[in-house]
Biopython code that builds the backbone (N, CA, C, O; Angstrom):
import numpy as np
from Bio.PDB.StructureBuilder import StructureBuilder

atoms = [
    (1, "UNK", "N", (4.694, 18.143, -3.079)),
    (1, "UNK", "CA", (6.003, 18.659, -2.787)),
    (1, "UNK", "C", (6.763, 18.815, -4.090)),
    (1, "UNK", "O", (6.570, 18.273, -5.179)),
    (2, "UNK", "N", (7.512, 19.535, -3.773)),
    (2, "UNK", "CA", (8.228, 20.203, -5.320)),
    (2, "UNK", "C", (9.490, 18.926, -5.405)),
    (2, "UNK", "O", (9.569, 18.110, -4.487)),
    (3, "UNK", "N", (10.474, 18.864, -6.647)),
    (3, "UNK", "CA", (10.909, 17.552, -6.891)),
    (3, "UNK", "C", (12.488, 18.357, -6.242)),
    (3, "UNK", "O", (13.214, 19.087, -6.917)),
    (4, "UNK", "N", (12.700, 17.993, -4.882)),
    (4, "UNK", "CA", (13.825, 18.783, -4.367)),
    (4, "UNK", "C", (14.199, 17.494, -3.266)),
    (4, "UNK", "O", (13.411, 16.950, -2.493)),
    (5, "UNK", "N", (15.289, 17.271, -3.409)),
    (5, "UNK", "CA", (16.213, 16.117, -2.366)),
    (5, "UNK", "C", (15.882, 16.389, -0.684)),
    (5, "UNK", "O", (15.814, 15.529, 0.194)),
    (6, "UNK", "N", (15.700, 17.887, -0.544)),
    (6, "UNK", "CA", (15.690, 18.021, 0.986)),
    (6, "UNK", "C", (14.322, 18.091, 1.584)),
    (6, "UNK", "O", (14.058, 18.255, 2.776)),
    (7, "UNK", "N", (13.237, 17.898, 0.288)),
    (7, "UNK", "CA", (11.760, 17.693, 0.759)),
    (7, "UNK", "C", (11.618, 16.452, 0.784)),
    (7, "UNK", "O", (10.720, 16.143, 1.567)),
    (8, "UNK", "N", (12.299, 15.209, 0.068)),
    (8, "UNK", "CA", (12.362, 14.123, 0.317)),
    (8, "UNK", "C", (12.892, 13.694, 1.644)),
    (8, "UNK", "O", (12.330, 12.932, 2.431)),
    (9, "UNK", "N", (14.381, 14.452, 1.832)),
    (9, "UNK", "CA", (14.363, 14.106, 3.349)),
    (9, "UNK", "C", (13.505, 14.728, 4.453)),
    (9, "UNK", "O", (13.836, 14.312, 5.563)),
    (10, "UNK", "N", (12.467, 15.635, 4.464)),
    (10, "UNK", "CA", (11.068, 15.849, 4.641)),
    (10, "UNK", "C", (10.717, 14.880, 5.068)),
    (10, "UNK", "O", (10.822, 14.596, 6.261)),
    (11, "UNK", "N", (10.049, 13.898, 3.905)),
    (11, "UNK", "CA", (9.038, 13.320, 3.973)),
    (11, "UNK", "C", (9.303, 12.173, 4.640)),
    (11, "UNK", "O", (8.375, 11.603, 5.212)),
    (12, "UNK", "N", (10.852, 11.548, 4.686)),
    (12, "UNK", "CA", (11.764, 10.362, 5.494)),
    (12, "UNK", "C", (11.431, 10.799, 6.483)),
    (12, "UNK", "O", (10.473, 10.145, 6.896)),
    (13, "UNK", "N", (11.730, 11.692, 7.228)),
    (13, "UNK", "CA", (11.502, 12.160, 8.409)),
    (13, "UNK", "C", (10.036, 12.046, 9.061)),
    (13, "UNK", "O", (9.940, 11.486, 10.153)),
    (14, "UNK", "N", (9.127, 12.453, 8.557)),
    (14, "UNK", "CA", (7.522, 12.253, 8.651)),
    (14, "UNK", "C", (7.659, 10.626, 8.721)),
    (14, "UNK", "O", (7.049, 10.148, 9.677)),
    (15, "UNK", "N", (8.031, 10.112, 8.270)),
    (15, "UNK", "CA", (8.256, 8.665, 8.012)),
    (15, "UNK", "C", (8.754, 8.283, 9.157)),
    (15, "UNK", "O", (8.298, 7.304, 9.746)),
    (16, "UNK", "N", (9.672, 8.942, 9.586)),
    (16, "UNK", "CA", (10.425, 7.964, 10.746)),
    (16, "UNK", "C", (9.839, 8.283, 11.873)),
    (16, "UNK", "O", (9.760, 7.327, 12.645)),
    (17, "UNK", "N", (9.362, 9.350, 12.290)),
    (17, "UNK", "CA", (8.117, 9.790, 13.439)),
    (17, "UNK", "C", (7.242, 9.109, 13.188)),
    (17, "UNK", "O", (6.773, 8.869, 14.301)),
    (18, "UNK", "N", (6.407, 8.381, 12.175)),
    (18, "UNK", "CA", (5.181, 7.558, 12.668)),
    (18, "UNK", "C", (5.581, 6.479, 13.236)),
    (18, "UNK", "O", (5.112, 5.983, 14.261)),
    (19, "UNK", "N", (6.954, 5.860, 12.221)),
    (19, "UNK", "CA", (7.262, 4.237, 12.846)),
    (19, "UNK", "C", (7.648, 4.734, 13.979)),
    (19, "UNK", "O", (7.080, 3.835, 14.600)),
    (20, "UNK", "N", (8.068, 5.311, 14.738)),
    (20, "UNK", "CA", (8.660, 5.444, 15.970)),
    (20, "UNK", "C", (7.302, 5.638, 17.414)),
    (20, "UNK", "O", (7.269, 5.335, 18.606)),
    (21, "UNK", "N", (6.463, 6.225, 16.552)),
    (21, "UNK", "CA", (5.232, 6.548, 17.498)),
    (21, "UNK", "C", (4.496, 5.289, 17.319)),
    (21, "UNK", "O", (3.486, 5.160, 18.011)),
    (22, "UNK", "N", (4.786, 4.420, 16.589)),
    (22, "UNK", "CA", (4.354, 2.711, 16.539)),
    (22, "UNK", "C", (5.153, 1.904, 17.150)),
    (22, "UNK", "O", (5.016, 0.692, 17.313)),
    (23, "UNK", "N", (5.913, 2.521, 17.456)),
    (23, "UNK", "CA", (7.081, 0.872, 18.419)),
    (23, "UNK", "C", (7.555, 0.614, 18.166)),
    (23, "UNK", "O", (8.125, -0.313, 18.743)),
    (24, "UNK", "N", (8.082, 1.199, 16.634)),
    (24, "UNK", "CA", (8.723, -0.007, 15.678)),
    (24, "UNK", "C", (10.587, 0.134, 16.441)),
    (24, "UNK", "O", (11.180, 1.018, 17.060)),
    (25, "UNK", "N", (11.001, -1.441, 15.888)),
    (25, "UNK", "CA", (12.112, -1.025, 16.245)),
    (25, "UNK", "C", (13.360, -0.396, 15.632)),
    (25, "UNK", "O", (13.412, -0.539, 14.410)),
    (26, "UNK", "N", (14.651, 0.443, 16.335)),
    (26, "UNK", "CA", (15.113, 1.193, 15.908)),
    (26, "UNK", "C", (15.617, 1.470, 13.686)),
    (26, "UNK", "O", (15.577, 2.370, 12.847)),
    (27, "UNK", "N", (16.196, -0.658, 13.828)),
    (27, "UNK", "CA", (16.537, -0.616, 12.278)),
    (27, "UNK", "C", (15.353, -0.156, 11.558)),
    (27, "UNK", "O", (15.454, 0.708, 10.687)),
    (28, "UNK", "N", (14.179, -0.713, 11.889)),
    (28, "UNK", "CA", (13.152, -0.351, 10.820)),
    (28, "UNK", "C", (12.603, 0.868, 10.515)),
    (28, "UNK", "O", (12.081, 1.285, 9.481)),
    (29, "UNK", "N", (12.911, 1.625, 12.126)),
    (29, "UNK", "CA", (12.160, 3.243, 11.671)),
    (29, "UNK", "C", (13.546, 3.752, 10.946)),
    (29, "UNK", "O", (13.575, 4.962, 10.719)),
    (30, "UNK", "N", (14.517, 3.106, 10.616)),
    (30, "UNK", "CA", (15.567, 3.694, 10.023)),
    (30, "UNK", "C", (15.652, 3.352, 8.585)),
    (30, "UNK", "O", (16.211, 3.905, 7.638)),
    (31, "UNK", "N", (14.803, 2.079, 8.716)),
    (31, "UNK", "CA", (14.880, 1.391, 6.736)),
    (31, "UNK", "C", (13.715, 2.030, 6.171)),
    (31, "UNK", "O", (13.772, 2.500, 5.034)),
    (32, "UNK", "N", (12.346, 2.105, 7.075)),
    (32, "UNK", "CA", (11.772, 2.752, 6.664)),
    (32, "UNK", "C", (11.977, 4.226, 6.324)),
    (32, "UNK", "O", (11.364, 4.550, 5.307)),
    (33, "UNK", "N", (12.617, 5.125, 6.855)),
    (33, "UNK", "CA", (13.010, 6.719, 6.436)),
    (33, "UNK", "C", (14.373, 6.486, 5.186)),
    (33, "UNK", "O", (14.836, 7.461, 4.594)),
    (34, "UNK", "N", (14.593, 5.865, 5.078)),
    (34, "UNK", "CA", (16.008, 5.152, 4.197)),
    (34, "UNK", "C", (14.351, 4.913, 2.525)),
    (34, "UNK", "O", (14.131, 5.274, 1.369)),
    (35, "UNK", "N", (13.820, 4.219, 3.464)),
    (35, "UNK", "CA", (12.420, 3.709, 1.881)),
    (35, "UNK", "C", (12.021, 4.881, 1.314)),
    (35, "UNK", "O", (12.227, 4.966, 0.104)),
    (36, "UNK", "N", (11.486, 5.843, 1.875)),
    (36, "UNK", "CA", (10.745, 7.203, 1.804)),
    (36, "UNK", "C", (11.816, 7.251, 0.710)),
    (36, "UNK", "O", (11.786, 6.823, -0.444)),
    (37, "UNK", "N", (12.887, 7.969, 1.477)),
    (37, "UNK", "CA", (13.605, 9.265, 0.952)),
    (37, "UNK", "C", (14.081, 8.496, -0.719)),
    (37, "UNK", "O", (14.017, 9.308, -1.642)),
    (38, "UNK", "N", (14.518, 7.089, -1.109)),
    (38, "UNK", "CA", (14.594, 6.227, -1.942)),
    (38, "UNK", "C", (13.625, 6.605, -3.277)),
    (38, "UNK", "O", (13.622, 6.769, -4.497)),
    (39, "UNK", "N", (12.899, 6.609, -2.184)),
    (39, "UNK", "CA", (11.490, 6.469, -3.429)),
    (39, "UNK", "C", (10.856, 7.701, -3.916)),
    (39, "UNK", "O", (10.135, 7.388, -4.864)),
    (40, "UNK", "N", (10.799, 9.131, -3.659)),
    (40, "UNK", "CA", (10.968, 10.001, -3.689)),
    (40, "UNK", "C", (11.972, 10.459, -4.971)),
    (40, "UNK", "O", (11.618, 11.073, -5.978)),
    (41, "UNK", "N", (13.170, 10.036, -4.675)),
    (41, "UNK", "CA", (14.368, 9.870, -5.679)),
    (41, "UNK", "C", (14.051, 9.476, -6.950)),
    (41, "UNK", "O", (14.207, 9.919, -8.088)),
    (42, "UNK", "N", (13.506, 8.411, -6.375)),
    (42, "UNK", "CA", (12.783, 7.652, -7.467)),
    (42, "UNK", "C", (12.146, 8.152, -8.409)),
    (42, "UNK", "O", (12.651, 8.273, -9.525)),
    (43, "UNK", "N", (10.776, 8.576, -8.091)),
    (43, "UNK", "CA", (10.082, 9.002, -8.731)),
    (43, "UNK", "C", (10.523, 10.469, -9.494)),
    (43, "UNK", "O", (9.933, 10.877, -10.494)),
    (44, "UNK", "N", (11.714, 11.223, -8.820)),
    (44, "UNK", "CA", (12.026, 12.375, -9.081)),
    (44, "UNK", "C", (12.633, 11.663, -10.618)),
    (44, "UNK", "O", (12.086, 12.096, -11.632)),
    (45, "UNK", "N", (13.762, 10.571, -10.808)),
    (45, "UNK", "CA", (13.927, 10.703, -11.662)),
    (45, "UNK", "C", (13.230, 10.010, -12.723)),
    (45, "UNK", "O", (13.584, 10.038, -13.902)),
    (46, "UNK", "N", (12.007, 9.250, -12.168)),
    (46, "UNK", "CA", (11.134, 8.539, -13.307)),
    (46, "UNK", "C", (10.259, 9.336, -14.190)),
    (46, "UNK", "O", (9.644, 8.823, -15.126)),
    (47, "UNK", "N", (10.174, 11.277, -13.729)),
    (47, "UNK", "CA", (9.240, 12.172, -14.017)),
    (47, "UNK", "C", (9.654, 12.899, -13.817)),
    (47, "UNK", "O", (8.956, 13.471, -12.980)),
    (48, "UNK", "N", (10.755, 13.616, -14.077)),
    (48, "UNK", "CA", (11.809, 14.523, -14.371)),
    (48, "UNK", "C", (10.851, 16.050, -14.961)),
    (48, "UNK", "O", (10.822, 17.213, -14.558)),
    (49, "UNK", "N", (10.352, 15.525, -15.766)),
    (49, "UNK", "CA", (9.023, 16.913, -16.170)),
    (49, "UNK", "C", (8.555, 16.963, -15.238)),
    (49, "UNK", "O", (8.564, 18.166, -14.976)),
    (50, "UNK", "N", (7.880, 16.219, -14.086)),
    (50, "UNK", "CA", (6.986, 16.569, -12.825)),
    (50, "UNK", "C", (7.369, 18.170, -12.105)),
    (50, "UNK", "O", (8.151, 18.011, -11.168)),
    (51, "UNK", "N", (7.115, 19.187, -12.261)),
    (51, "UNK", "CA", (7.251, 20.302, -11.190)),
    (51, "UNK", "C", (7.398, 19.736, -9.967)),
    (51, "UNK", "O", (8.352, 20.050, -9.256)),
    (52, "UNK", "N", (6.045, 18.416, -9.396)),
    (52, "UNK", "CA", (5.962, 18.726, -8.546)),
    (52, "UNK", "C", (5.208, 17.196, -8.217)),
    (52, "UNK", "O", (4.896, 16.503, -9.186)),
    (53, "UNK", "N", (4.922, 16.685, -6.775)),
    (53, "UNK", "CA", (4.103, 15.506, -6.676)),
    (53, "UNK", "C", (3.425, 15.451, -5.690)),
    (53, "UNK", "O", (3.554, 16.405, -4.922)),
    (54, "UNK", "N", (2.748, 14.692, -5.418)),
    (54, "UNK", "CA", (1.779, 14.194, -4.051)),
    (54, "UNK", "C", (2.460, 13.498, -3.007)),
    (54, "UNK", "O", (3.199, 12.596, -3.400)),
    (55, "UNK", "N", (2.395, 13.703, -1.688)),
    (55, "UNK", "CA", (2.283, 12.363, -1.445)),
    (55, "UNK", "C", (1.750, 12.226, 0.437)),
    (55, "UNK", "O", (1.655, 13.141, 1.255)),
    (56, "UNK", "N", (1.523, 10.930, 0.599)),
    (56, "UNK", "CA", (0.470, 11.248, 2.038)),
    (56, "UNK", "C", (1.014, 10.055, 2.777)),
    (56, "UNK", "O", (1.202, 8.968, 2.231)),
    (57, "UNK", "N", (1.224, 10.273, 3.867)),
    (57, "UNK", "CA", (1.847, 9.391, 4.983)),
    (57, "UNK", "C", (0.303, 9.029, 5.752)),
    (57, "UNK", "O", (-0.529, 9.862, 6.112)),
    (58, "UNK", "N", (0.218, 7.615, 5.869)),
    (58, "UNK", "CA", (-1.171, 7.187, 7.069)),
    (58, "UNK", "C", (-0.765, 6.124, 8.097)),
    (58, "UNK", "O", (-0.627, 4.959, 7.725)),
    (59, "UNK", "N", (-0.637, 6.350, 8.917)),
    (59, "UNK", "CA", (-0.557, 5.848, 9.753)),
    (59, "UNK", "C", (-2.043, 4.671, 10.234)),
    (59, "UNK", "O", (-3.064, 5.175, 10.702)),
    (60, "UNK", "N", (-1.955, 3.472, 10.073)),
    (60, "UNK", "CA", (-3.527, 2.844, 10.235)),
    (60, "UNK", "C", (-2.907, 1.951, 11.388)),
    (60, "UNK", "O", (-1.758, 2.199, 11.754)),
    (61, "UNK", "N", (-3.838, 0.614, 12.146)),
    (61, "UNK", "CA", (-3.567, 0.319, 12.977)),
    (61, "UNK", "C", (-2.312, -1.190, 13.106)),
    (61, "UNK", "O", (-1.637, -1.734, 13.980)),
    (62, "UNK", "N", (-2.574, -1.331, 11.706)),
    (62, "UNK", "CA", (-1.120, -2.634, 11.707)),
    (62, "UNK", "C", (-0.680, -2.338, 10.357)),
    (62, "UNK", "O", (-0.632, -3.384, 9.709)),
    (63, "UNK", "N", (-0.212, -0.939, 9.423)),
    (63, "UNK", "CA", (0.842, -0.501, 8.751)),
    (63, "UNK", "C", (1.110, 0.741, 8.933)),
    (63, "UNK", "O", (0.941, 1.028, 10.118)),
    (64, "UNK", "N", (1.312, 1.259, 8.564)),
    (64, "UNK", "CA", (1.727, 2.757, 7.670)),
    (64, "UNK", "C", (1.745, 2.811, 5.897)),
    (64, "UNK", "O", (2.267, 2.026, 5.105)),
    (65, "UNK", "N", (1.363, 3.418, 5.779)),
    (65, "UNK", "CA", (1.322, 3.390, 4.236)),
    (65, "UNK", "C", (1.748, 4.938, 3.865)),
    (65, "UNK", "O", (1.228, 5.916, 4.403)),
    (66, "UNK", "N", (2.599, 4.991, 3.034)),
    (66, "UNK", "CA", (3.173, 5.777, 2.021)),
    (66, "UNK", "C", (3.106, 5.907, 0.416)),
    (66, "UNK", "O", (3.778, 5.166, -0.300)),
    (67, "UNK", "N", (2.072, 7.107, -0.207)),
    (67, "UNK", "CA", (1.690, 6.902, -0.963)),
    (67, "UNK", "C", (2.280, 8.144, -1.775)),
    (67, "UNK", "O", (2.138, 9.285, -1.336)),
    (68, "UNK", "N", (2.937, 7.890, -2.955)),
    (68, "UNK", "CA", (3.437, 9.005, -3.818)),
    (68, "UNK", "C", (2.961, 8.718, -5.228)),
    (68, "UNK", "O", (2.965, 7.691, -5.906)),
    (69, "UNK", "N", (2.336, 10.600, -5.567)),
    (69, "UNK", "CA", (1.848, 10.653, -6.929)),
    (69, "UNK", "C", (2.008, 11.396, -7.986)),
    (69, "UNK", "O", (1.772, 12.577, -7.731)),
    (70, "UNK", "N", (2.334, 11.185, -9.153)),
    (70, "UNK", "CA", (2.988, 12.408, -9.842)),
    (70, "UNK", "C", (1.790, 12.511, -11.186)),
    (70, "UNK", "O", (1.027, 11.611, -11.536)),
    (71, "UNK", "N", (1.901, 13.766, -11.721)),
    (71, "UNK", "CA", (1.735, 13.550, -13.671)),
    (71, "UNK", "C", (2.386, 12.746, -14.072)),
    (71, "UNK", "O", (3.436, 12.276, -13.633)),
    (72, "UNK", "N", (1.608, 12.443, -15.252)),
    (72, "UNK", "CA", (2.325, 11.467, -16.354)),
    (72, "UNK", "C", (2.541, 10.327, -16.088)),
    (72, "UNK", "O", (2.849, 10.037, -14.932)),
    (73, "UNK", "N", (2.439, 9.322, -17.105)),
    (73, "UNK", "CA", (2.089, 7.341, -17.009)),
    (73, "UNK", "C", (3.251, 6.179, -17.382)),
    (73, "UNK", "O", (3.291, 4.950, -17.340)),
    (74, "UNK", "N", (4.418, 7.544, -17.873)),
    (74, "UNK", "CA", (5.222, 6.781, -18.088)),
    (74, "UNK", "C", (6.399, 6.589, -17.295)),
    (74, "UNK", "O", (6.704, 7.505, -16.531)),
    (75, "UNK", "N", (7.051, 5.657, -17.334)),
    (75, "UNK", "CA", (8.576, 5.076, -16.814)),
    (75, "UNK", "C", (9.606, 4.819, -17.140)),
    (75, "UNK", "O", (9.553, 3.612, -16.902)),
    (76, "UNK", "N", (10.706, 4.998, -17.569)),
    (76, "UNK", "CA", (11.872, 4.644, -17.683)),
    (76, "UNK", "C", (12.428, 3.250, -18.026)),
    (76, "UNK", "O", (12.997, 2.688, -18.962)),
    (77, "UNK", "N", (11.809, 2.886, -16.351)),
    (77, "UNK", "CA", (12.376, 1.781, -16.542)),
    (77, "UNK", "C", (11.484, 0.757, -16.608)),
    (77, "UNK", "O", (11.530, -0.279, -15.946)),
    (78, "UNK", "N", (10.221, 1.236, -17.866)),
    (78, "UNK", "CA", (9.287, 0.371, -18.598)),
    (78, "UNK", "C", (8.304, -0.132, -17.157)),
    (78, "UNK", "O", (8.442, -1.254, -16.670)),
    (79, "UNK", "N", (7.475, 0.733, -16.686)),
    (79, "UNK", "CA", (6.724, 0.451, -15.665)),
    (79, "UNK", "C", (6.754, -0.540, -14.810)),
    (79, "UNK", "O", (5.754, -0.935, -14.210)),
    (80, "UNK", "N", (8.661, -1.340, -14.604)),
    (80, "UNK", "CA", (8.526, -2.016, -13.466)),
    (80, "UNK", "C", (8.656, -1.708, -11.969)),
    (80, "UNK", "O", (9.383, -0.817, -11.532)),
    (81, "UNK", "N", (7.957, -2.450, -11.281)),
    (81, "UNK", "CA", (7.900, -1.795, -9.989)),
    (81, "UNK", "C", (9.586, -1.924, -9.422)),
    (81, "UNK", "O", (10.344, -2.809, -9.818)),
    (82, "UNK", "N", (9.969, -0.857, -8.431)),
    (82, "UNK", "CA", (11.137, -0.468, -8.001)),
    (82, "UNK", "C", (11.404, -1.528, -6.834)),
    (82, "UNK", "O", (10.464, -1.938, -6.153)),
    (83, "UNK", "N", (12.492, -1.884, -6.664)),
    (83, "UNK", "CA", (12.933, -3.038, -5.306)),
    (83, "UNK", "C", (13.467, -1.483, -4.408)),
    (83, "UNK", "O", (14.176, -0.591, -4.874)),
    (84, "UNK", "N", (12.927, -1.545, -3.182)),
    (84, "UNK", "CA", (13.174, -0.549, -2.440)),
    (84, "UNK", "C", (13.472, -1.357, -0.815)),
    (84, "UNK", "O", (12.397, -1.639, -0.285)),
    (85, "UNK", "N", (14.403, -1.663, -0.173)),
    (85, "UNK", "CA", (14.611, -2.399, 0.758)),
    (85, "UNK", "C", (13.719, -1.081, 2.180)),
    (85, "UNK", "O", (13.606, 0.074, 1.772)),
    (86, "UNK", "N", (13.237, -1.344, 3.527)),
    (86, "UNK", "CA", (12.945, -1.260, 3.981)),
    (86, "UNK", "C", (11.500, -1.097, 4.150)),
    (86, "UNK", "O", (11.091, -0.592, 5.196)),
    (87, "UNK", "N", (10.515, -1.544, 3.054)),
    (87, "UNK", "CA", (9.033, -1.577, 3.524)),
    (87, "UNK", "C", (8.823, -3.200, 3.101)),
    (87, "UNK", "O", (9.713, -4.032, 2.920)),
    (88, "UNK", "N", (7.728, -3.337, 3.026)),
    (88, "UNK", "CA", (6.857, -4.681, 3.189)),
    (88, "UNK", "C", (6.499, -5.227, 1.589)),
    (88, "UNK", "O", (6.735, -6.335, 1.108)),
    (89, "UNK", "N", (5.965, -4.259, 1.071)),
    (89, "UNK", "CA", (5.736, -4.345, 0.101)),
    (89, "UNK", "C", (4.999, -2.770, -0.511)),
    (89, "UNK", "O", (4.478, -1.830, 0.089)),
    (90, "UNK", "N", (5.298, -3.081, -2.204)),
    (90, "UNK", "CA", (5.076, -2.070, -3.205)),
    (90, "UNK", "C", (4.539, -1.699, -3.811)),
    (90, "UNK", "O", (5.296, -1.373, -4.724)),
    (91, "UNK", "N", (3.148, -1.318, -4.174)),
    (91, "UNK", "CA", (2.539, -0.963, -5.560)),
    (91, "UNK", "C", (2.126, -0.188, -6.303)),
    (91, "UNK", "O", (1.358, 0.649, -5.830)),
    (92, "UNK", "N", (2.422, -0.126, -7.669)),
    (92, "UNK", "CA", (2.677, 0.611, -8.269)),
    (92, "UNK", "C", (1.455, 0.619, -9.472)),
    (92, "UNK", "O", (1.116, -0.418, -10.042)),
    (93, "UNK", "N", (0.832, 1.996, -9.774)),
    (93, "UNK", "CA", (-0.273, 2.061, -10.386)),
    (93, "UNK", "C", (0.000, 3.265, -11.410)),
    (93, "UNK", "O", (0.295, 4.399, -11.033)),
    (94, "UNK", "N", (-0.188, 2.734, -13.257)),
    (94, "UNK", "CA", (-0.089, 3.520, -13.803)),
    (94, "UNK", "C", (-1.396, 3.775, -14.953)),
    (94, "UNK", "O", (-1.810, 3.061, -15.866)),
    (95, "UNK", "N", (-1.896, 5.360, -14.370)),
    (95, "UNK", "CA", (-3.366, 5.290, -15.043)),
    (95, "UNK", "C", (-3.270, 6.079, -15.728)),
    (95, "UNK", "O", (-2.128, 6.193, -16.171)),
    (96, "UNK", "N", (-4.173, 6.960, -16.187)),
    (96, "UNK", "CA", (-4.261, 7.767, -17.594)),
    (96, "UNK", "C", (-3.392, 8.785, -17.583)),
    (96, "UNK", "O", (-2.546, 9.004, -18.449)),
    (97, "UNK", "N", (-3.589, 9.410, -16.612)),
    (97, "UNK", "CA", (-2.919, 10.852, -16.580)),
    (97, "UNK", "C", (-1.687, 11.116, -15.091)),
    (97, "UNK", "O", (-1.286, 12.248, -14.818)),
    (98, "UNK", "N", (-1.351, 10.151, -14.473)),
    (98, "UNK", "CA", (-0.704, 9.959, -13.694)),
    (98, "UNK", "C", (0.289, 8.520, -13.344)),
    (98, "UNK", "O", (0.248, 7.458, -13.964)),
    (99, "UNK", "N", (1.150, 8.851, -12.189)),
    (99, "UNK", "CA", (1.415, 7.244, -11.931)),
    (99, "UNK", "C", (1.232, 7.504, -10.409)),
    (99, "UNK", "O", (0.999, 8.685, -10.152)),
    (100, "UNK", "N", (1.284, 6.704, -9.399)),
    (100, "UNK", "CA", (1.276, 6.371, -8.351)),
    (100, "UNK", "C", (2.116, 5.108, -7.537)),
    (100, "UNK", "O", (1.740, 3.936, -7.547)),
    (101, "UNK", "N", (2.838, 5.410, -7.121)),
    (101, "UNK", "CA", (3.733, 4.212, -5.991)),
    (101, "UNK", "C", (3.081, 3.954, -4.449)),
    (101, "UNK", "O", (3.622, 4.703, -3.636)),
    (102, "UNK", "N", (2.166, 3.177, -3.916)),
    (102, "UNK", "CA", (2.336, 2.952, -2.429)),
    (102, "UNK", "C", (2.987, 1.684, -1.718)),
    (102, "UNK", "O", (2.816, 0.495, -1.985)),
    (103, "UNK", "N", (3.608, 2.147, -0.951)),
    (103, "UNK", "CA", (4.575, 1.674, -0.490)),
    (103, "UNK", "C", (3.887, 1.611, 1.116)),
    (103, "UNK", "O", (3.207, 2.588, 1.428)),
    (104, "UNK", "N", (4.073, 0.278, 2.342)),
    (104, "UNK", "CA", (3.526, -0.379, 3.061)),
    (104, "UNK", "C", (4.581, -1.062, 3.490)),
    (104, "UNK", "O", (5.417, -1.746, 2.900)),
    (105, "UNK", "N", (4.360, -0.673, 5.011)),
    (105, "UNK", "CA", (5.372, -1.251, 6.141)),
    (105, "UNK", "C", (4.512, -1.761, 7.589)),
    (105, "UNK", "O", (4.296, -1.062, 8.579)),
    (106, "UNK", "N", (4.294, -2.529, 7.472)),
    (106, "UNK", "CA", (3.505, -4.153, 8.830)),
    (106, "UNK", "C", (4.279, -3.262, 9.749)),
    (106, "UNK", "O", (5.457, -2.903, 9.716)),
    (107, "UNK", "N", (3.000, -2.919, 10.837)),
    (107, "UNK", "CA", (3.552, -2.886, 12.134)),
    (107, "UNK", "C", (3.833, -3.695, 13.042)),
    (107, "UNK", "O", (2.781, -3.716, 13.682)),
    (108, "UNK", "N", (4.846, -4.693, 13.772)),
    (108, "UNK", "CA", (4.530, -5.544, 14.576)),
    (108, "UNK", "C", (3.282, -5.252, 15.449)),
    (108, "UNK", "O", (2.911, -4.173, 15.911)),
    (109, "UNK", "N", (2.649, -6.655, 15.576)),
    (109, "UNK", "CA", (2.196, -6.698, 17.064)),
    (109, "UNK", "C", (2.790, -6.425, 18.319)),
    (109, "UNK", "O", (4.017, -6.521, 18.284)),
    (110, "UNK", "N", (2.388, -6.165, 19.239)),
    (110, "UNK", "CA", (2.868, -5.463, 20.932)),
    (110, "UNK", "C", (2.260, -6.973, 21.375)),
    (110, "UNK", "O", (1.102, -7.325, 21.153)),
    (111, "UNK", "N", (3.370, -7.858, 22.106)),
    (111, "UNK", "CA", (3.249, -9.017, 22.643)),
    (111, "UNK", "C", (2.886, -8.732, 24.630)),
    (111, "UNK", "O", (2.730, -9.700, 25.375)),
]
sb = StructureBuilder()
sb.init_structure("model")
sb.init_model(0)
sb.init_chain("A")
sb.init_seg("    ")
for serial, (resi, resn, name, xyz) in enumerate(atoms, 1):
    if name == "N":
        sb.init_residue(resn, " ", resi, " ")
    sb.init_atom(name, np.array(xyz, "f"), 0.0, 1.0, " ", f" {name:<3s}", serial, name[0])
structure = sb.get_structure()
């Protein structure tokens, strides 16, 4: 996706249709589309040269995972990983010719 605010809210959106088709409840499919669109931001301004980036929503059977990828290895803010409130946890991978953020949100169990 090209580095544009309203493809980020895109991709929140894709975001908030999986947690929702998981059960999740209302705050979280809302922190989670709140995480997306965050991180997106994010990366827009950590790679400002980027035209453009990756990124792939999966839905598996106890997370979702959100994975965004751009050119280029460097960071700003010295390759620490970003505090992004509404997922589980963060990680952040910086390799030769790219960086990568995935980002992971626990589905409850159905009691």
């Amino acid at each position: 996706m090209d580095a544009d605010e309203r493809l980020a809210a895109a991709a929140g959106g894709a975001a908030r249709y999986m947690a929702d088709s998981a059960g999740m409840e209302n705050s979280e499919i809302l922190g989670l589309q709140a995480a997306v669109v965050a991180a997106c931001k994010y990366c827009f301004k950590c790679h400002s040269a980027a035209k453009s980036c990756d990124i792939a929503l999966q839905r598996l059977t106890d997370r979702i995972e959100i994975e965004l990828s751009f050119p280029g290895k460097d960071s700003p803010e010295g390759k620490e990983k970003p505090s992004i409130v509404g997922v589980d946890e963060i990680e952040c991978e910086f390799l030769e010719d790219s960086s990568r953020m995935r980002m992971i949100k626990r589905i409850p169990l159905a009691i």
